[in-house]
C-alpha positions in Angstrom: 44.2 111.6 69.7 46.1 109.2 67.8 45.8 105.7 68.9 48.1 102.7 69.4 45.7 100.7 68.1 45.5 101.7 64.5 43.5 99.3 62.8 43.2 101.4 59.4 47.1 102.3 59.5 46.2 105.8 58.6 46.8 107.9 61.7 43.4 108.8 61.9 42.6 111.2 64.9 39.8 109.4 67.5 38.0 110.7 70.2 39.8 109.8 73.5 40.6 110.5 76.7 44.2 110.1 78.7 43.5 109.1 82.1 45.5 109.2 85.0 45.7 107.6 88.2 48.2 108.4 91.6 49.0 104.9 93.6 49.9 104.5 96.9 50.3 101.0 98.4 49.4 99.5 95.5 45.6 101.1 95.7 44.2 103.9 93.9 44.0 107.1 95.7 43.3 109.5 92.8 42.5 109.9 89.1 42.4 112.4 86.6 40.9 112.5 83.4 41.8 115.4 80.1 41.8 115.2 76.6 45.5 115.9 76.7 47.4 113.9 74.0 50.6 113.5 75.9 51.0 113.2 80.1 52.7 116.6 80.1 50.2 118.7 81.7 48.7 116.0 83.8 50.6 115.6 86.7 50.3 119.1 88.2 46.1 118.6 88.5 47.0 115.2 90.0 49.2 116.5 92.6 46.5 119.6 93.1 43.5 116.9 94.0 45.4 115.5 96.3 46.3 118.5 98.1 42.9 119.7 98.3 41.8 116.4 99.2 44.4 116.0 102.0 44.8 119.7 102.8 49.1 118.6 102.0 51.4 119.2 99.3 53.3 115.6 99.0 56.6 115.3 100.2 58.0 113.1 97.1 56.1 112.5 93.5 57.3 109.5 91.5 56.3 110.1 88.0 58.0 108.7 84.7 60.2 111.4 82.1 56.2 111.7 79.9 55.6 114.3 82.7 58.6 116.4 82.6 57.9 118.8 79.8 57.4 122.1 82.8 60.3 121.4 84.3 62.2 124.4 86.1 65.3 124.4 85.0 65.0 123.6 81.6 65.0 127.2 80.3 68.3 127.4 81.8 69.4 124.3 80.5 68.9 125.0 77.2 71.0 126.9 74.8 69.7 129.0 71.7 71.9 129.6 68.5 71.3 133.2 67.9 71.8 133.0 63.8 72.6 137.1 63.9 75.4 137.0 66.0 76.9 134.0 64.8 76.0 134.4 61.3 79.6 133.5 60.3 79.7 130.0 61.8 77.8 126.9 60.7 78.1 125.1 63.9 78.3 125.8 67.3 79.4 123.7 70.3 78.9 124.4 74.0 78.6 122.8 76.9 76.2 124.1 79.8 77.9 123.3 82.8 74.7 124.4 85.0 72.4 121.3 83.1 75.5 118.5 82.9 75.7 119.7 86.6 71.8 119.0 87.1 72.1 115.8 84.8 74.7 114.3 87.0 72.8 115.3 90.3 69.4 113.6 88.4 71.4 110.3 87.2 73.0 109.9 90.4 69.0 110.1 92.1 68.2 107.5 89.6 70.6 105.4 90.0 70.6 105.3 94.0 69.1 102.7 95.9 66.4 104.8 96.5 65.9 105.9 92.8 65.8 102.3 92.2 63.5 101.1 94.4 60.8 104.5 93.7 61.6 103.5 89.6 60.2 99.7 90.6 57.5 100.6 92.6 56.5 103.2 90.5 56.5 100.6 87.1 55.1 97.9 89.0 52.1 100.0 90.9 51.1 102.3 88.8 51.5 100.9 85.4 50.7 97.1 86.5 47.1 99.2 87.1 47.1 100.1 83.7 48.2 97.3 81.9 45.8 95.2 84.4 43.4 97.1 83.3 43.6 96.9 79.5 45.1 93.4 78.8 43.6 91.5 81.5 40.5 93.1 82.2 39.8 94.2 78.3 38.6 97.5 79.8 39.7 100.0 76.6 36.7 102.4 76.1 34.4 104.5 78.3 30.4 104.4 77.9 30.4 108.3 78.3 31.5 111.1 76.7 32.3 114.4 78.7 35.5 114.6 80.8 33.3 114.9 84.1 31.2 111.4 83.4 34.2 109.9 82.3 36.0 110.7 85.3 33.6 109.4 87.2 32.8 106.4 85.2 36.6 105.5 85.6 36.7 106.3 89.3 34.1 103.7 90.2 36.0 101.5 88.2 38.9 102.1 90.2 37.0 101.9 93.2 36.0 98.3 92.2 39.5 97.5 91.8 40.6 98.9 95.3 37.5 96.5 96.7 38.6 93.4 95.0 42.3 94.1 95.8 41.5 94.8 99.6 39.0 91.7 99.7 42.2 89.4 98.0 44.6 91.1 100.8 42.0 89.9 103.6 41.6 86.6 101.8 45.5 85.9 102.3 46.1 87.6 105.3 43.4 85.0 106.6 45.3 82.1 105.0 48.4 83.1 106.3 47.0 83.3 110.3 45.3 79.8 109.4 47.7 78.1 108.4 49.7 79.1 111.2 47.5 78.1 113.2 46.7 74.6 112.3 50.6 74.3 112.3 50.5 75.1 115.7 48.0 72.2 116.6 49.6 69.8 114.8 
């Protein structure tokens, strides 16, 4: 893969993995790991582990516009300049009513209160995880190689993280009832 952090300034290739994590509550309910350079093909294998996990296909997926390269509709959305038949023009300009139809229904989701809210939680849960993880927690490299050990490697990570998130949500939940408390004696 290439990197972000390109020290040489070449575009050299490195060895990497792209992992990937599904959030709920703020904890950690899944991870994936490929060797996939992009997130296109990573959310379906996500959304698979949690249905064999669960034994239920989710209701509603949050997921940002790096996963959206298999999307349904965009063969129909898309339209092709067949050069043979229209040999004679140099441009051509249409409009596909069926994906401005489906763009408007998709902005309008974005931009509900809903869409909103699912944007925020899914920016601040999900990728507060990663960039937790790599800026404040300097965690940028595995100590394994395959996908499998790395998986698993990043899993118990995760698992620590779920532990001392859990243990900081007792810790103020106990401060809160406390504090209450001695307010009440007082």
């Amino acid at each position: 893969m290439r990197m972000k952090e390109d020290h040489m300034l070449n575009g050299q290739l490195k060895p990497a993995y792209n992992a990937q994590i599904a959030v709920e509550n703020y904890f950690i309910i899944h991870g994936y790991v490929s060797n996939d350079r992009t997130d296109y093909n990573t959310l379906i294998p996500v959304l698979e582990k949690h249905r064999k996990a669960f034994g239920e296909t989710l209701e509603e997926v949050t997921a940002d516009s790096g996963y959206c390269s298999g999307c349904e509709h965009k063969a129909r959305c898309l339209y092709k300049y067949d050069a043979e038949k229209n040999s004679g023009r140099n441009k051509v300009m249409k409009i596909n009513e069926q994906w401005e139809a489906l763009k408007e229904a998709s902005n309008a989701n974005i931009q509900s209160e809903k869409g909103i809210l699912k944007r925020q939680i899914c920016s601040i849960q999900t990728e507060g995880h990663f960039g937790d993880i790599k800026e404040n927690e300097n965690f940028r490299r595995f100590n394994y190689r395959s996908s499998e050990k790395v998986y698993k490697e990043f899993m118990l990570y995760a698992m620590g993280r779920n532990i001392n998130k859990y243990h900081r949500f007792l810790h103020h939940e106990i401060e809160k009832f406390t504090g209450k408390a001695e307010q009440k004696t007082a």
